[in-house]
N, C-alpha and C positions, 0 to 999 in steps of 0.2 A: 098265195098266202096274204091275209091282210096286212095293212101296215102296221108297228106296231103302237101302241099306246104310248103319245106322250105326255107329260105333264105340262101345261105350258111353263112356260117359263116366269110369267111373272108370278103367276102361280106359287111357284115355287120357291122365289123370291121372296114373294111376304110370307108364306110360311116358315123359311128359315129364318125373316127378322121376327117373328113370334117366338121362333125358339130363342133365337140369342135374348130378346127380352127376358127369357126365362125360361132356360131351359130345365128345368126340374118340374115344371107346372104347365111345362104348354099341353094344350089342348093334342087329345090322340087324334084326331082329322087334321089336325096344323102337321105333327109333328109325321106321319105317315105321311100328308105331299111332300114334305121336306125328305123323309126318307127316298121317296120315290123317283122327286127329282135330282137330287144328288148320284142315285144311282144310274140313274140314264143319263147323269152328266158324265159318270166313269165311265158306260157305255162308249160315249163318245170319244172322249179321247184317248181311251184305250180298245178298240175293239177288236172283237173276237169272241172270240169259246174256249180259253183255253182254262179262265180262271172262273169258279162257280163263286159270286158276293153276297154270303145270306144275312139278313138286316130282319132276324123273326122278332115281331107276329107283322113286319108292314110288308117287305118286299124281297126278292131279290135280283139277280142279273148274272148272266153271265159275258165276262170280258177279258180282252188282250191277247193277244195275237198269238197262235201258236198252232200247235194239233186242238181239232176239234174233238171236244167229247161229244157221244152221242145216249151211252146208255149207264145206269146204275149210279153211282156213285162218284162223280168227275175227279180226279185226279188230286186237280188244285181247288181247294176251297178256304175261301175265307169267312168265317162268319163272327158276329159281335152282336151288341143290343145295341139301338135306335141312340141310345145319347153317346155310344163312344161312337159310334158309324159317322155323326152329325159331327163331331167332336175332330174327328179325323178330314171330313169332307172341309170342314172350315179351319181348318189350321189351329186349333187350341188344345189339337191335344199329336204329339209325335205317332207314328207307326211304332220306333223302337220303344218309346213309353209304352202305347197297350199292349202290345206285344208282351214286355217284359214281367207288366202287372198282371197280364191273363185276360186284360179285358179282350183279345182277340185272340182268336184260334185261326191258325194258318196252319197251313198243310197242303207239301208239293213244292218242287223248285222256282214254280212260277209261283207261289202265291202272296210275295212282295210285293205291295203297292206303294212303297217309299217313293219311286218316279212317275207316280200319279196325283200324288195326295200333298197339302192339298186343292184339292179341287178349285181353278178359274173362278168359274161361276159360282161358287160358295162364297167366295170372299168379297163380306160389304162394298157398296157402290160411293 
């Protein structure tokens, strides 16, 4: 199987300071690497199959250690839109906030990412 696709990192670095400039008006190719690398940064520090992370129309992943899913509908899914995913990945906005507002949909015991979020690598240099 090939390796799989990363974003580089710096990559994905200025496209997250594009968004924080402005994230209502960043450019869809800025704010998709952004999406993209954030996700393969929960990748990393959570890894697995156990939870499905959809970020539509840019990406998703699957992460965090557990039982593997393998077909249909995964178990645990998390999904949200590109500016509360971004929002969560760099810390300005809580899990219990979107959660609570609706701006994320969780479903499954595993699909809590409070002791993930947010993300190392998100947050300004």
């Amino acid at each position: 199987m090939p390796p799989r696709r990363r974003t580089e990192p710096a990559d994905g670095r200025a496209a997250l300071a594009v968004w924080r400039a402005d994230p209502s008006g960043v450019p869809t190719p800025a704010r998709r690497t952004a999406v993209r690398f954030t996700l393969e940064e929960l990748a990393d520090v959570a890894p697995g199959h156990t939870v499905e992370v959809r970020v539509p129309p840019d990406a998703a992943v699957q992460a965090v250690e557990g039982p593997r899913h393998t077909r249909g509908t995964p178990p645990n899914v998390v999904e949200t839109d590109p500016q509360t995913w971004l929002s969560l990945a760099t810390g300005t906005l809580s899990w219990a906030d979107a959660v609570a507002s609706g701006r994320v949909r969780a479903s499954g015991e595993r699909a809590d990412l409070t002791a993930y979020l947010p993300l190392q690598a998100a947050r300004p240099r």
